[in-house]
N, C-alpha and C positions, 0 to 999 in steps of 0.2 A: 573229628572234623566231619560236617556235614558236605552234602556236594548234593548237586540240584538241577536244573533249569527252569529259568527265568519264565511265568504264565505272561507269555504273549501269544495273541493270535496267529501271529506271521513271523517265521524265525528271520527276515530280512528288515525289523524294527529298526536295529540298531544301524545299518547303511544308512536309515533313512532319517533318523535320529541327528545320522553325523554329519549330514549332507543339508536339509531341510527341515528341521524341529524351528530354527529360528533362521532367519536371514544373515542375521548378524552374530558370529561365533562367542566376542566377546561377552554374550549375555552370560554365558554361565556363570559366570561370577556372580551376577546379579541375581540369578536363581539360589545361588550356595549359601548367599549371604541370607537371602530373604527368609528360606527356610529357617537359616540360624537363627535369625530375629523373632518368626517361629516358634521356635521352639522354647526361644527368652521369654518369648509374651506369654507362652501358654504355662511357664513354669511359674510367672508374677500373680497370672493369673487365679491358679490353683494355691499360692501362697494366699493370696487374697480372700479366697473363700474358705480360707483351712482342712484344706485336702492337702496339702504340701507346710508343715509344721516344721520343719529343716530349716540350715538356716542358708538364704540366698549365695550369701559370700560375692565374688568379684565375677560379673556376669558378663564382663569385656570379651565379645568377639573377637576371635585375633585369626587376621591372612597372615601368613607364611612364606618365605621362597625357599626351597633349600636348591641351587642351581647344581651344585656336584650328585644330588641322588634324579634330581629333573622331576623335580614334586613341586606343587604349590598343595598347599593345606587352609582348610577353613575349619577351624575350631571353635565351640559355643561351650556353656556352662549350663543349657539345659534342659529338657525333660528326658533327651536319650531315647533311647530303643531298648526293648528287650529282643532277644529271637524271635517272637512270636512277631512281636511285630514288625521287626524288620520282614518279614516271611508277609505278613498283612501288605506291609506299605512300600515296601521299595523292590519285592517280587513280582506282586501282581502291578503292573505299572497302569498307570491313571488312578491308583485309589489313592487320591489325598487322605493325610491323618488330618489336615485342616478342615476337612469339610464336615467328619464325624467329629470333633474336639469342639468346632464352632454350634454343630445342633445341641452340644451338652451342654456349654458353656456360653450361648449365645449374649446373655443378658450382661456380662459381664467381660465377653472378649473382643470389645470394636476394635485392639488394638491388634487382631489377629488380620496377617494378610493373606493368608489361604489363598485357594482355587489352584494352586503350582502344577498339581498332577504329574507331568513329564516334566516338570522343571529340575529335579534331582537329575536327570537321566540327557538334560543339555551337558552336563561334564562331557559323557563320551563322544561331543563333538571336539573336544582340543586333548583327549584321554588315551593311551593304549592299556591303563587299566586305571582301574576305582576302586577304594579299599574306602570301608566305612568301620569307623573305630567308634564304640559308643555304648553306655552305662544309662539305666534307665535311670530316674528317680526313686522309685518304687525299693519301699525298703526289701532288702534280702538280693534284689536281680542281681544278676552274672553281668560282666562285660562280658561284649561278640566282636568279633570280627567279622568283616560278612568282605568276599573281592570279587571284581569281576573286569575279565579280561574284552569284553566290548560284544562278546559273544552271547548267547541266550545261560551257557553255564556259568554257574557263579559258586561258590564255600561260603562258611560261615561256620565257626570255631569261637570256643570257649576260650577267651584269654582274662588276666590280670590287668586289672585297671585300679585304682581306687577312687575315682571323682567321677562324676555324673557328666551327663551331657556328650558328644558326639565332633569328631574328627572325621573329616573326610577328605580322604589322601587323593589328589590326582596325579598321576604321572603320567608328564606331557608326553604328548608325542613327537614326533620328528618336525612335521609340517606346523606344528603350532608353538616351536620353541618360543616365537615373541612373549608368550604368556609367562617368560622366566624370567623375563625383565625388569627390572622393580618399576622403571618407571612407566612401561605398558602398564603394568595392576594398577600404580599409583593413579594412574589417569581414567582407567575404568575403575576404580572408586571412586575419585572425585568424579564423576559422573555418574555414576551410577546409586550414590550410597553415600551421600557427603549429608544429608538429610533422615537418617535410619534411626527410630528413636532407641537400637542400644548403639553403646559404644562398641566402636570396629577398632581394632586397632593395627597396624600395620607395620612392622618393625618398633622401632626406636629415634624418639627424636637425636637429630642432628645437630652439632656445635665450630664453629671455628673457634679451632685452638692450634695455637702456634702453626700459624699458616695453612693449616690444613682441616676438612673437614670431619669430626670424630662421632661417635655415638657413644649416646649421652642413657641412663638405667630408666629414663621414664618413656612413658608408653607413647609412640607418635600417635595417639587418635588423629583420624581419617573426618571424624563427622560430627556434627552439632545435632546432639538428640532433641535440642528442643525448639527448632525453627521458631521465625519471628510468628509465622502464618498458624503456629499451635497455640500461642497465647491469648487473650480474651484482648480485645481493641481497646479497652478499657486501660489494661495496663502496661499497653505500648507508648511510647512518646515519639513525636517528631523523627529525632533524631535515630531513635531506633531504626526507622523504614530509611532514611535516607544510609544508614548501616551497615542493611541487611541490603540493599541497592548497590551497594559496593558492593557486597560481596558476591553477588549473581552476575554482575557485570561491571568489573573492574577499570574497563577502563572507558567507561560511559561518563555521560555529563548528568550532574543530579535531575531525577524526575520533575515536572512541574509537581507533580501531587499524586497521594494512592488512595485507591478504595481496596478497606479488609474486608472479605469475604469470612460470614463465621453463620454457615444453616445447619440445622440442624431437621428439619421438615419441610418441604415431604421428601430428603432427601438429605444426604452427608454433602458438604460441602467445605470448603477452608480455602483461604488463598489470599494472596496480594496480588493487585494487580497494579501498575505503574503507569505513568501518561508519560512516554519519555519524551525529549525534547530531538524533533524531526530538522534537520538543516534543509531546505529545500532544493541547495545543489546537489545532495548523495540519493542513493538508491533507498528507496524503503525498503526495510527490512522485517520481513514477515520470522516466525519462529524463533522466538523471542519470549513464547511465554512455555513455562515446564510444566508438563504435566506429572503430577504423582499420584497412586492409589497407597494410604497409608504410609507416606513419607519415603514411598519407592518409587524411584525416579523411573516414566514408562514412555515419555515421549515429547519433544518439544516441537510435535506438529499437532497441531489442534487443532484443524480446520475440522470443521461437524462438531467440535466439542463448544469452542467459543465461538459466536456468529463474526463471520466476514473481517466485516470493519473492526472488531476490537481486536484481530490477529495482529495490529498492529502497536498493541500495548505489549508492555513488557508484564515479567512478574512469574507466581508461581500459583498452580491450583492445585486441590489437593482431595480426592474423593475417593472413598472407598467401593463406590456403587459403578466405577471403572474398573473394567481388569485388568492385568498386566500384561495381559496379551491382545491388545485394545486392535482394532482391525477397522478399515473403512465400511468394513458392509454392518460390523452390529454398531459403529455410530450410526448409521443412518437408518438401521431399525430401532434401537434401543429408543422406551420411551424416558428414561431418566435419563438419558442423554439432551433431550428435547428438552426437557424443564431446566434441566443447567444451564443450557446455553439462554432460554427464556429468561429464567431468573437472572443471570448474568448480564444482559441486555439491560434488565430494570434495573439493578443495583445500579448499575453504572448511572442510566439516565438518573435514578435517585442523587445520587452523589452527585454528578454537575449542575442537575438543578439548587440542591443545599447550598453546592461552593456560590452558584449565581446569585439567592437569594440575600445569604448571610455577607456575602461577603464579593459585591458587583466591581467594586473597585481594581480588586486583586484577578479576579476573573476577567477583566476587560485587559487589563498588564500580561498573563497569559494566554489571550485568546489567537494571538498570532499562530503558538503554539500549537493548541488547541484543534483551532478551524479545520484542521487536514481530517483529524478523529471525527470530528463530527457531523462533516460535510459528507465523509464516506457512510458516517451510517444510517445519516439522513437519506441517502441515493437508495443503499442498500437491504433497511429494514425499515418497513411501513409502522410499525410500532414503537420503532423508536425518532422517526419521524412524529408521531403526534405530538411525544413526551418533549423532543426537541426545541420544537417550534416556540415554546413559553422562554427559552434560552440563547438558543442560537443567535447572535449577531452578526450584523454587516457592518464594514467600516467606510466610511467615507472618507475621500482624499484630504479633510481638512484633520484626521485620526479620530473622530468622532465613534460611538459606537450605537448602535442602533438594534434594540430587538425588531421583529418581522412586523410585528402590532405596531410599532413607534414609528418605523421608516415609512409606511404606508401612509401613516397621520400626517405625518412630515411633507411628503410630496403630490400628495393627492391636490391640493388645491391649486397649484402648477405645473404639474408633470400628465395630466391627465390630457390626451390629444384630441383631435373632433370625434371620433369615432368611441368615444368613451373609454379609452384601454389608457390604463395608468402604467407608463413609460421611467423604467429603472435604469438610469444613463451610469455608463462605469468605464474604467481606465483599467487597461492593465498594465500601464508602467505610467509611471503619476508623472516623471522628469520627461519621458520622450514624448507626452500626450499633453506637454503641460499647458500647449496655446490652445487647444482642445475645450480641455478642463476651465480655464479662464473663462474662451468665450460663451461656456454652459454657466458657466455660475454669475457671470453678466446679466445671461437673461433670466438670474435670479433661479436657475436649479439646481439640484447635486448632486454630485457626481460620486459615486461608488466607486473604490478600489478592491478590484478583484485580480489579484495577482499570484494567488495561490497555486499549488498542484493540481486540485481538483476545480477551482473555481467555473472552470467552461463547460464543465460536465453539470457541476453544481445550477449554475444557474439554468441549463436546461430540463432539469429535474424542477426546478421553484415555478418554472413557466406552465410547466405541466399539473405544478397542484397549484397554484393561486388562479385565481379566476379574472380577465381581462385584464392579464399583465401581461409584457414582453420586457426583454433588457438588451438595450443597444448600446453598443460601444463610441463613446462622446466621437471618437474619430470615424463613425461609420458613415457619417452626413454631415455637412453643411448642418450647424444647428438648428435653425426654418425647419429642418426636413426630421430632425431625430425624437420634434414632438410637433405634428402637422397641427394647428390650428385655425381657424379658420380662414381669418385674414392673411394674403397673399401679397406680396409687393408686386407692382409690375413693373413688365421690364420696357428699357431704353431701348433695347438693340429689335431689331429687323431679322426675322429667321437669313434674308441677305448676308447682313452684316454678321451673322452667326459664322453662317458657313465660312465667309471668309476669313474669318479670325481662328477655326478651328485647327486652318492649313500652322497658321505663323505659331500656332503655339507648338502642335506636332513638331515643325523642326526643331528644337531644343529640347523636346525630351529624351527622358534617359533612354539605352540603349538595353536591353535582358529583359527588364520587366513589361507590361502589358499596360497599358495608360487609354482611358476613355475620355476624350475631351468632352464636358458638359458645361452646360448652364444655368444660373440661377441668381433672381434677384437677391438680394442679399444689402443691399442700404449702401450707401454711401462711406460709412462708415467700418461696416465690414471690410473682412480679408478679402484684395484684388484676386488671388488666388488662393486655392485650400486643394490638398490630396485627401481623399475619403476613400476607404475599402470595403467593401460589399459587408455586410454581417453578416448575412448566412456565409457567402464562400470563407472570408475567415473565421468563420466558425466551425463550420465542417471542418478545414484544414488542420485548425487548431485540434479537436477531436482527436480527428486523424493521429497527428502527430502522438498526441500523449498517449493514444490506445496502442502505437508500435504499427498499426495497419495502416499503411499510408492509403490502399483503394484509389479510387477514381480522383477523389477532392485531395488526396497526397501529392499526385504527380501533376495538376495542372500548376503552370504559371500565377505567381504572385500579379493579380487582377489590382490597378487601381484606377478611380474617378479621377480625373484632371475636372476642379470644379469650378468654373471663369466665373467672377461677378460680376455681372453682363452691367450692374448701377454703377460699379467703382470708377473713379476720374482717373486714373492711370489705363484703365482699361480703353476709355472714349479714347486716350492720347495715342494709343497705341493704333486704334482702326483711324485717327486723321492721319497719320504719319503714313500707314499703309495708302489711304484714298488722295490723299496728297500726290504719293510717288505712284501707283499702280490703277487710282481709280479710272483713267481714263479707257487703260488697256481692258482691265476685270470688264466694265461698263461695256466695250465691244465686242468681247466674246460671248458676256453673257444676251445682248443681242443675236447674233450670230448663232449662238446654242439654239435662241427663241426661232430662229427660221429653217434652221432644220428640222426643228421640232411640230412649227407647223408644217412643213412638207410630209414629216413623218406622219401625221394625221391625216392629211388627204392619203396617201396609201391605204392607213387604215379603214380609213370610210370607205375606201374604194371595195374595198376585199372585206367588208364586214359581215358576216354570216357563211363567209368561205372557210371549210378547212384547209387547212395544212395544206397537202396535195394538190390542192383545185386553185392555190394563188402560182399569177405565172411568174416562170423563173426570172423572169426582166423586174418584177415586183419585190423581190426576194433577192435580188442582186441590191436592188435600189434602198431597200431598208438596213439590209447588210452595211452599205457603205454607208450611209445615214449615221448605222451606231458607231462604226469606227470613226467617222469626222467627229459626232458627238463626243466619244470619248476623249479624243484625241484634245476636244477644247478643254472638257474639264481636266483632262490633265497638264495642261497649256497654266490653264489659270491654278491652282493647285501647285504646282513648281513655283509659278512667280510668286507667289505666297510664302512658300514656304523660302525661296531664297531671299527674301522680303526679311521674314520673321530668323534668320542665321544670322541676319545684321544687326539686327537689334538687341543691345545689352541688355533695355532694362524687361525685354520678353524673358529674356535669360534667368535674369535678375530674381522676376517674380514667380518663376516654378522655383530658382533653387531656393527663396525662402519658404515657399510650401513644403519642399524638402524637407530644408531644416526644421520645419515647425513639426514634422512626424519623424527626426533622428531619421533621414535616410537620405543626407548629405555629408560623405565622409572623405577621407583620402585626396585626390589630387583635386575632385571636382570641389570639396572643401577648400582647399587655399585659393583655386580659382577665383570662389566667391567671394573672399575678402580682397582679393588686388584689386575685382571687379568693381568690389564696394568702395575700396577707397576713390577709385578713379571716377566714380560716378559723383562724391560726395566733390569733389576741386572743381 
């Protein structure tokens, strides 16, 4: 027996080994396996070239539990070790045997995953010791045994073996007994190695018999050596992807559609990627798509690898030109990193332009789908914005579809306002916007349904790249207001007769929210009343909201326009009935306002070019009391208005159909309006 210590720099390797090598303890497996596969590739390899003339035989990797010795074992069938080089490769630690095998063997071993180094030596993080059992290829070698107790010393001894290839015994430790579990291993192989082109195999399949569950002499394989994303796109079908979509995500709703991933230049690449179907009430769900270097599973967070917006496709990638120990700082240095994610970007837009061109029918039936994917990576990436724009569509309330080029043709010759800016009217809920919508499509224009996740964000993005556009919300204005043209109706009313009407409608508004009484000709024919809310402030608000940061525009009050039409004949009925009962009294205060008002003027003239200080206090008493009398009328006349307009039903009447025409009449003030309406109708 030989005896030794292990060529490390620092005899405190292995603390740090068992503490810090990897984050996550489970990997070892991942590393034990991979090696094995290793060592399978390099034996098929070497078959291939005829350096290895033997004959293969049964190359099935087998894990192991034995729970009474507190071993787990990972067994392969092939190329082995001799002494020398277990003494080369698993003495002096970091020198991969994949790195020298891959320069000799380059042209012929893509299917080698190298770069491991410390990866044999992740065991001693769940190990109190390691026993490597293992026969090289190489006709004539000796089996060795080579153990080491987690320390720098290690043995290694001549024993009887008669088959090739390598055994590597761990026995757990105390703190990691989980790893005896069969179904801890089972689940870090289905994760970690359910995709490994050899076969793994892991016990023995299971059977119900006579009530109970038995083991059955054939081998449980673990994993599918030949994933959907290794075969040529040519000889996949349909049905395959939506298949192989089951089985990444069992308990998903089928994809709308995939694009296969198959490069070969200037870069390895392989992959399916999926367009899954997003519900708009649940959370999106980012990490979702898996990444592999040669069919070993290394991480389902991709961000830096896939750009932004497609972290919300499903699916799998698959690249050798990634390492298994993939990190945030060399994504965002690596330049093959850059080109994948580039190329992936294009493929994609390649692929939705094709579905669009060939086939618009079927793409307009998932664009509902669709729009969230694309909306995000139109916001997101400039280059896939360009490619977009020939595909992207908008839907109109009437379910119409429109490319950017079509809708602009569409509405330019009526939507274009005095100032030349071509005005994109839209609803975000078509049922609560509907008298909105209506009276926009009367005056013969159309109206966009933008109801999306993204869409408030989206269209401030379209505003920013199209040239003399804006998009206003059909309910943000009076429609006169939401595309100015030239001609102006004028109005009936009396800035008088304004102010006075503005009291009678103030009494019967609602109580929480924030209401601005205005005015606006609007025809005879038009709505008596309409509620309109600011576009910028519910935009911002809106924003707000979906970005999580409520900010300044979060916590103000929901702002709306009380919009009167000053032409409407219910509206005249309403100031005779007021001037009827109240004009005589209004007509004498507002007098009366008019003669303190001239008094208050001769003051001013009196002390005109006087500061502050230099007017005497007798002046300053007198204007004092001046504005309190003044005040004191307008709020004289203002009461009487407003207990004026508390009597009046049909005042009532016609804010709660403005309400209701914006869904923001519900509950008790709801059934009020109908008893009110019936009583008004007898």
């Amino acid at each position: 027996m030989q005896k030794g210590k292990i060529d490390v720099t620092s005899e405190n390797i292995f603390p740090i080994i068992k503490k810090f090598l990897y984050s996550d303890h489970e990997i070892f497996l991942r590393e034990l396996i991979s090696n094995a596969v290793d060592a399978t590739q390099k034996l098929k390899t070497l078959a291939s070239v005829g350096d290895f003339k033997g004959e293969l035989g049964d190359l099935t990797i087998r894990v192991s539990l034995d729970p009474k010795k507190k071993t787990l074992t990972v067994s392969d069938a092939g190329v082995g070790m001799t002494a020398e080089e277990i003494e080369k490769y698993i003495n002096q630690i970091a020198f991969s045997s994949a790195e020298e095998f891959l320069e000799k063997y380059k042209k012929d071993s893509n299917a080698i995953i190298g770069h491991f180094g410390l990866g044999f030596y992740s065991s001693f993080m769940v190990s109190s010791r390691v026993e490597i059992v293992t026969r090289s290829w190489t006709e004539g070698s000796k089996a060795v045994k080579w153990s080491c107790d987690g320390s720098p010393e290690y043995s290694i001894e001549e024993i009887e073996r008669d088959r090739r290839g390598t055994d590597v015994i761990l026995h757990i430790d105390k703190e990691s007994k989980e790893f005896l579990e069969e179904h801890r291993i089972s689940d870090i192989l289905q994760k970690y190695c359910q995709f490994l082109p050899v076969e793994i195999a892991f016990g023995k399949e299971k059977e119900w018999k006579e009530g109970k569950e038995v083991e059955t002499d054939k081998d449980n394989i673990i994993n599918d050596t030949r994933p959907l994303w290794t075969i040529p796109p040519s000889e996949a079908a349909e049905e395959d992807y939506k298949k192989f979509y089951r089985k990444l995500y069992p308990m998903g709703d089928d994809p709308l559609f995939n694009i296969h991933l198959n490069v070969d230049y200037p870069f390895n690449l392989t992959g399916i990627l999926y367009f899954p179907r997003i519900k708009n009430n649940i959370e999106i769900q980012k990490n979702k798509i898996q990444l592999y270097s040669n069919q070993v599973f290394v991480t389902d967070s991709v961000e830096g690898i896939v750009p932004e917006f497609l972290t919300l496709l499903h699916g799998v990638l698959d690249s050798p030109d990634i390492p298994l120990n993939v990190s945030r700082s060399y994504l965002q240095s690596d330049s093959n990193v850059r080109k994948i994610s580039a190329h992936i970007t294009k493929k994609v837009a390649d692929r939705l332009e094709e579905i669009f061109k060939n086939d618009r029918e079927q793409f307009e039936k998932k664009w509902d789908d669709l729009k969230l994917f694309i909306e995000y990576g139109m916001m997101s990436e400039d280059k896939f914005y360009e490619r977009a724009v020939k595909f992207a569509l908008l839907k109109n309330t009437e379910g119409k579809y429109f490319t950017l080029e079509e809708y602009e043709k569409l509405i330019k010759p009526s939507q274009t306002d005095k100032h030349k800016t071509l005005v994109y009217l839209y609803s975000t809920n078509r049922d609560g916007q509907y008298s909105f919508i209506e009276t926009a499509r009367e005056k013969g224009y159309d109206v966009l349904l933008m109801d999306g996740q993204l869409d408030t964000h989206f269209l401030n993005h379209l505003e920013s790249k199209l040239d003399n556009v804006r998009f206003a919300r059909v309910d943000s204005e009076v429609v006169e207001k939401l595309i100015p043209k030239e001609d102006e109706k004028s109005s009936k009313l009396t800035a008088e007769q304004k102010a006075d009407l503005t009291p009678v409608f103030q009494s019967q508004l609602p109580d929480g929210d924030h209401f601005l009484v205005s005015y606006e000709s609007l025809g005879e024919n038009g709505h008596p009343v309409m509620i309109t809310q600011s576009e910028f402030m519910r935009r911002m608000k809106d924003m707000s909201e979906l970005s999580g940061n409520s900010g300044i525009y979060g916590t103000l009050p929901d702002s709306y326009n009380l919009v009167v039409n000053e032409n409407h004949p219910l509206i005249e009925r309403i100031l005779e009935r007021a001037d009827k009962k109240l004009g005589e009294k209004i007509k004498s205060l507002r007098e009366q306002k008019k003669k303190l008002g001239e008094e208050q003027s001769l003051i001013d003239e009196a002390n005109k070019g006087k500061k502050e200080e230099e007017i005497s206090q007798a002046d300053k008493d007198a204007r004092e009391d001046l504005r309190k009398r003044t005040e004191a009328l307008e709020n004289e006349r203002i009461d009487l208005l407003k207990n004026f307009g508390k009597s009046q039903k049909l005042v009532k009447q016609l804010i709660d159909l403005a309400l209701l025409a914006n869904n923001m009449l519900k509950g008790a003030d709801l059934a009020k309006f109908v008893k009110r309406s019936v009583e008004l109708i007898k």
